[in-house]
One Martini backbone bead per residue (centre of mass of N, CA, C, O) as a GRO file, in nm:
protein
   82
    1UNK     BB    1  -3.426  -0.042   4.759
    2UNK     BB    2  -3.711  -0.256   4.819
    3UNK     BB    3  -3.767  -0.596   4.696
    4UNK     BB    4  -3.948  -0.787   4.918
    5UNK     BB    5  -4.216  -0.750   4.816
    6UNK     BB    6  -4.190  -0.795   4.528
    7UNK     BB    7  -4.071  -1.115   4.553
    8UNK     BB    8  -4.332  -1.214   4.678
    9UNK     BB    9  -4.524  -1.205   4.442
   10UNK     BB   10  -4.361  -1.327   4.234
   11UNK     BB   11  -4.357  -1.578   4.376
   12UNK     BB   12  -4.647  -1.647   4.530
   13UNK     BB   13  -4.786  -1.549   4.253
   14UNK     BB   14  -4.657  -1.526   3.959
   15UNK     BB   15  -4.531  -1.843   3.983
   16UNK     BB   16  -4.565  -2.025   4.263
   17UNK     BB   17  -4.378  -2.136   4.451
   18UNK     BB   18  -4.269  -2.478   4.556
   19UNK     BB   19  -4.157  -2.732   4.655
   20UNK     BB   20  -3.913  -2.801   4.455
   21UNK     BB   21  -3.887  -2.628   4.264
   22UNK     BB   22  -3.747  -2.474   4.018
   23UNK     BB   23  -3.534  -2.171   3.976
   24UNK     BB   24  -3.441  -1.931   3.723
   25UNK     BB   25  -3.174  -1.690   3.754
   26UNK     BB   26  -3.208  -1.372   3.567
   27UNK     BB   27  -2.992  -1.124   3.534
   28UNK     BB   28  -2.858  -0.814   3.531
   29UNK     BB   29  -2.660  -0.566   3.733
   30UNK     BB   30  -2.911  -0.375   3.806
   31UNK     BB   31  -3.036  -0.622   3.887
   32UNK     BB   32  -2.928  -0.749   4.192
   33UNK     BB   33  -3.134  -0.684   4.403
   34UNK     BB   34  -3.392  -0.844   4.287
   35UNK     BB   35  -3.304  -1.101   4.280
   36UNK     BB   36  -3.172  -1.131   4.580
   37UNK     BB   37  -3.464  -1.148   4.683
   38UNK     BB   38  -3.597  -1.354   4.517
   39UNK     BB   39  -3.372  -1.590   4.601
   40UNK     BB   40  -3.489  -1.585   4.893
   41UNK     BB   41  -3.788  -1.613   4.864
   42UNK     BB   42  -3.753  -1.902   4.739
   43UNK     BB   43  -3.610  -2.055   4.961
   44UNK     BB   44  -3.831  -2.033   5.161
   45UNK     BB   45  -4.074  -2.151   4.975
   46UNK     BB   46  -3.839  -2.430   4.898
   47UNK     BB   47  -3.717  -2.396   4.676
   48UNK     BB   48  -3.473  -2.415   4.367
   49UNK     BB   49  -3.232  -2.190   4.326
   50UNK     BB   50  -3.049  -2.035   4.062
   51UNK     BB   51  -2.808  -1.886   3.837
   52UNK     BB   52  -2.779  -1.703   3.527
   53UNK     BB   53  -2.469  -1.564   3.460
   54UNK     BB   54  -2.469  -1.503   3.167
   55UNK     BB   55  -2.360  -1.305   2.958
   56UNK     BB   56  -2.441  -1.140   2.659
   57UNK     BB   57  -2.174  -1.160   2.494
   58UNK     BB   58  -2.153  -1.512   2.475
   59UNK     BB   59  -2.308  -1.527   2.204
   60UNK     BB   60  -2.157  -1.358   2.050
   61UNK     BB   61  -1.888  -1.508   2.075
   62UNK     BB   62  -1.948  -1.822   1.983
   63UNK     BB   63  -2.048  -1.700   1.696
   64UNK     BB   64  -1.710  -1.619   1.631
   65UNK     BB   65  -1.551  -1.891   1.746
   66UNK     BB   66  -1.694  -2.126   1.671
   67UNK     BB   67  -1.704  -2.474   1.616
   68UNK     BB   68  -1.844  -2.709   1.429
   69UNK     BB   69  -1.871  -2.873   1.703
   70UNK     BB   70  -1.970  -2.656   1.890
   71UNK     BB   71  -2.232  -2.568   1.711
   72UNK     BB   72  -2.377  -2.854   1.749
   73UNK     BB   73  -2.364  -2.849   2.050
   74UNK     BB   74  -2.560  -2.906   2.283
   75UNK     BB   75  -2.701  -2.768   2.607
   76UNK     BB   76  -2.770  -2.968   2.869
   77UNK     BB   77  -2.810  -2.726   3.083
   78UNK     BB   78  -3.062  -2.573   2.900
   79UNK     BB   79  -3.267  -2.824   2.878
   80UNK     BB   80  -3.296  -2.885   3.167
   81UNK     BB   81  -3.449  -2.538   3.256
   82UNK     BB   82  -3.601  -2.416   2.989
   0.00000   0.00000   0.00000
């Protein structure tokens, strides 16, 4: 399947990214077409793509492995971009 028309409404209408827009693309496995496309048409309109690449599981993991002072500590670079 082709994802760059859906890829382009997506950026240029519903999101409206501008150059240098920050622009945060998380996905699943299966979307993972659709995805790059997303980030390419972001490139294309001057934006600033990167991939929030975290497995859905890390989050089980990190709540029965951390300590407490893991789970303290804020995730700065998760305030940076959210």
């Amino acid at each position: 399947m082709d994802f760059n028309k859906l890829a382009h409404v997506l950026v240029q209408y519903s999101v409206g990214v501008t150059p240098d827009k920050l622009v945060c693309i998380y996905y699943e496995p299966p979307a993972k077409a659709a995805a790059l496309a997303t980030y390419a048409e972001v490139i294309r309109s001057g934006g600033h793509a990167f991939f929030d690449a975290r497995p859905a599981e890390a989050d089980e993991i990190f709540f029965d492995l951390a300590s407490d002072v893991q789970l303290d500590r804020v995730n700065d670079l998760g305030l940076w971009y959210r």
